[in-house]
Every structure is written in structure tokens, then in C-alpha cells.
C-alpha positions as CSV (number, residue, x, y, z in Angstrom):
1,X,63.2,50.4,-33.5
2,X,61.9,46.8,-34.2
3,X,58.3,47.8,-33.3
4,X,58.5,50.6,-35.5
5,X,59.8,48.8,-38.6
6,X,56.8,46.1,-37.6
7,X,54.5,49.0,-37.3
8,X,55.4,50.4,-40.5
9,X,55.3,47.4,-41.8
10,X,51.6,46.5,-40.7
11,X,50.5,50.1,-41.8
12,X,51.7,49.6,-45.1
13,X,50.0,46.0,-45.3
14,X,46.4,47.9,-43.9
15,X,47.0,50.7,-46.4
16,X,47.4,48.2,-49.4
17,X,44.4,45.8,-47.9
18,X,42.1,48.8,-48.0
19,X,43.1,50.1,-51.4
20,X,42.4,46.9,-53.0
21,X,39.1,46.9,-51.2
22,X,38.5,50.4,-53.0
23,X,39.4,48.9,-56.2
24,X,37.0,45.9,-55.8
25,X,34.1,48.1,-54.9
26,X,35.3,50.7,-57.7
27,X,35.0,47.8,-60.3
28,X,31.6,46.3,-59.0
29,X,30.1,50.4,-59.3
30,X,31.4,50.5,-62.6
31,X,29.9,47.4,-63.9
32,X,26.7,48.2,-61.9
33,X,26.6,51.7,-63.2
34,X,27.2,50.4,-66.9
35,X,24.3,47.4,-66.8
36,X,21.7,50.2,-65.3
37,X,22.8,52.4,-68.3
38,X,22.2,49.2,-71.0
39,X,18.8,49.2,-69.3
40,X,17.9,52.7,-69.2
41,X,18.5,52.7,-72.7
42,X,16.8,49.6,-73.7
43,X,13.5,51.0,-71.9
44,X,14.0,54.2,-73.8
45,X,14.0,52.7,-77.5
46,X,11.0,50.3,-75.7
47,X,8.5,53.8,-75.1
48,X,9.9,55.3,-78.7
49,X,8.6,51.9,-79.9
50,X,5.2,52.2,-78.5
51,X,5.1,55.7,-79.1
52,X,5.2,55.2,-82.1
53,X,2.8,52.6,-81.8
54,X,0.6,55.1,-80.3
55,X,0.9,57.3,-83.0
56,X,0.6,54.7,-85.8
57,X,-3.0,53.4,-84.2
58,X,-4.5,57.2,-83.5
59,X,-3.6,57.8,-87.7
60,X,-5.7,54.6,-88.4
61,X,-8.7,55.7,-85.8
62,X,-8.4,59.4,-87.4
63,X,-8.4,57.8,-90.9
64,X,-11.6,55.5,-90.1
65,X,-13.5,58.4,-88.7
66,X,-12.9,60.3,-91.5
67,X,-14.0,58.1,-94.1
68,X,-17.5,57.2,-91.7
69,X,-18.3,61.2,-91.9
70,X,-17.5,60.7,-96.0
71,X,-19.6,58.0,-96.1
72,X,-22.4,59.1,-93.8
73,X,-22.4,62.4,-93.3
74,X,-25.6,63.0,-92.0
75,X,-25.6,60.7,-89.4
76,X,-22.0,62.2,-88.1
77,X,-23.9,65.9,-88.4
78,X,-27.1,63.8,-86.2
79,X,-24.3,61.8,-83.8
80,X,-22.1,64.9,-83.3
81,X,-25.2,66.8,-82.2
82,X,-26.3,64.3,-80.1
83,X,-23.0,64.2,-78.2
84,X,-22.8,67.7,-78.4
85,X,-26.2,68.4,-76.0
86,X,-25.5,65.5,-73.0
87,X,-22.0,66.9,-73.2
88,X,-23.7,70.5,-72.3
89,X,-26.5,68.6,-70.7
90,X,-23.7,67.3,-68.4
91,X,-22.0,70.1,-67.8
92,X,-24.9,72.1,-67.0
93,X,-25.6,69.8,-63.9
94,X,-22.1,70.3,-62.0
């Protein structure tokens, strides 16, 4: 009866050994899992940002195109017809 009181005894000690062991590693995840999130979402306000960017800088190229062609219109008709035949120049070829 000695040995099974010991035994008991030992299983008990095991079974608390390996739930603290669960806890540990529990925590760790849970800190892990909550630093990747901080990042995640750190890198997703970083691409809105240069989105934005993006944006921001193709309004500016859009606006200085527009004003060349205001200012010289002929030579935007003359450039875009230009571009226009080695585009179908080009194509032509493949």
C-alpha cells in the first residue's frame, strides 16, 4: 500500500510538472501571437502610408501632364502620334 501511496504521489507530482510546462508554453504563444499581431498591423498602416503615397505622386504626374498638353498642345497631338505608330510599329513585328 506504501508503493501505491508513493505512486500516487509521484503521478500527482508528474501531472502538476507537466501542467505548469503547458502553462509556460501557453504564455510564451500568447505573447508570441500578440507581438506578430503588433507587427502585422504596423506593416499594414506602413503600405496604407505608401499607398497613399502612391496615389498622392500619380495626381501630381496626372496634373503636370495635363498642364504640358494645355500649354503645348500641338506638340502632345505630334508626341502622342509618334508614340502611337512605334507602339503599332512594335506590335506589328511579334
Amino acid at each position: 500500500m506504501a508503493t501505491e501511496s508513493s505512486g500516487r504521489r509521484t503521478t500527482e507530482e508528474v501531472a502538476g510538472k507537466a501542467h505548469e510546462t503547458v502553462d509556460r508554453v501557453a504564455e510564451g504563444a500568447g505573447r508570441a501571437e500578440e507581438a506578430a499581431r503588433e507587427r502585422l498591423s504596423g506593416a499594414g498602416d506602413e503600405v496604407r502610408e505608401k499607398v497613399q503615397y502612391g496615389k498622392e505622386r500619380a495626381d501630381d504626374l496626372l496634373g503636370s501632364v495635363s498642364g504640358y498638353i494645355r500649354d503645348y498642345p500641338l506638340t502632345a497631338i505630334g508626341l502622342a502620334f509618334v508614340a502611337g505608330t512605334l507602339y503599332a510599329s512594335l506590335k506589328r513585328r511579334r
